[in-house]
N, C-alpha and C positions, 0 to 999 in steps of 0.2 A: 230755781232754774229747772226747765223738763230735758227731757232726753231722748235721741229717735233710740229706738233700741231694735235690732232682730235676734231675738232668743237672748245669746249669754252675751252678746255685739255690742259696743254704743258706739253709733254708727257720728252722732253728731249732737252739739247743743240746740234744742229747738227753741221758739219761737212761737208762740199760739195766739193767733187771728180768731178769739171767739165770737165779738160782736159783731154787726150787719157794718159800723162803722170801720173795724179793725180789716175782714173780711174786702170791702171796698176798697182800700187805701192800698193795703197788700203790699209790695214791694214797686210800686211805685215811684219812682224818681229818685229813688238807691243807687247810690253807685258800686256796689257791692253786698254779696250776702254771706256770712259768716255763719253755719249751720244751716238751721233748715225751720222753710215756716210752714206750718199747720196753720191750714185754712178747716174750721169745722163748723158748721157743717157746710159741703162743696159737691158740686157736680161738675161745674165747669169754670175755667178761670180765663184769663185774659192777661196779655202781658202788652196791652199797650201803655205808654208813657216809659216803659222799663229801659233801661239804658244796657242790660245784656241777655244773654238767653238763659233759660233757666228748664232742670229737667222736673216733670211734674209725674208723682203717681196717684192714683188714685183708688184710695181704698175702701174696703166694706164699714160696719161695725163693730167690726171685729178685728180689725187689721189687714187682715185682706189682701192683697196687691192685685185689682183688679184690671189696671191698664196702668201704663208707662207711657211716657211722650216728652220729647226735647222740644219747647216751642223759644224760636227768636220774638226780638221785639216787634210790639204791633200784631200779633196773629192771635187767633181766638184757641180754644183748644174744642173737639164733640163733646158734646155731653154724658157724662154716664151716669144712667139711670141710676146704678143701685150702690153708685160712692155716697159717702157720707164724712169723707172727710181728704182733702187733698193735702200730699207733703212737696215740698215746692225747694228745690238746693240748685245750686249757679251748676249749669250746662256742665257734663262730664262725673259731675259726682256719685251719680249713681251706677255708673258704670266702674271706679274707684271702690266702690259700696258693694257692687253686684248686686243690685236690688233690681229684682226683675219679677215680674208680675206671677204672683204664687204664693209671692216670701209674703209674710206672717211679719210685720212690725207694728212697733206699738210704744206713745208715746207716755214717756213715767218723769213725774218729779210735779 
């Protein structure tokens, strides 16, 4: 089992999306999400076919929190350049979390 973590925090059970097949699929036709999915490597995701809305950040190699964004179903999200890995938890979590573009997480297990 991995873990979102920020510093001494564990924010949430994660989920990791490594293949191009796992990455595609994503949270797709879920009716709920229970932690949080690691998509790696990401720049941009998409929440069509998702049946609710999900907050998406996107971080460096490092952990990073390079941008933040709430997308509903069906919307695309920009692209960012220099993420390499997006965490993806059901709309409002991270505002629960305070995870806001700066914070430093990083996923362990």
């Amino acid at each position: 089992m991995a873990w979102l973590v920020r510093g001494e925090d564990v924010l949430a059970a994660a989920e990791l999306a490594l293949t191009r097949q796992q990455r595609r699929h994503g949270l797709v036709g879920r009716d709920d999400l229970d932690g949080v999915l690691v998509l790696r490597p990401c720049k941009q995701v998409h929440t069509f076919g998702m049946k609710f809305p999900i907050d998406v950040a996107f971080c460096d190699g490092d952990g990073f929190v390079l941008h933040t964004c709430t997308l509903s179903p069906w919307r695309v999200s920009k692209p960012i350049l220099r993420s390499r890995l997006v965490v993806e938890a059901r709309a409002g979590a991270f505002d629960r979390w305070k995870v806001r573009p700066g914070d430093v997480i990083e996923v362990c297990g």
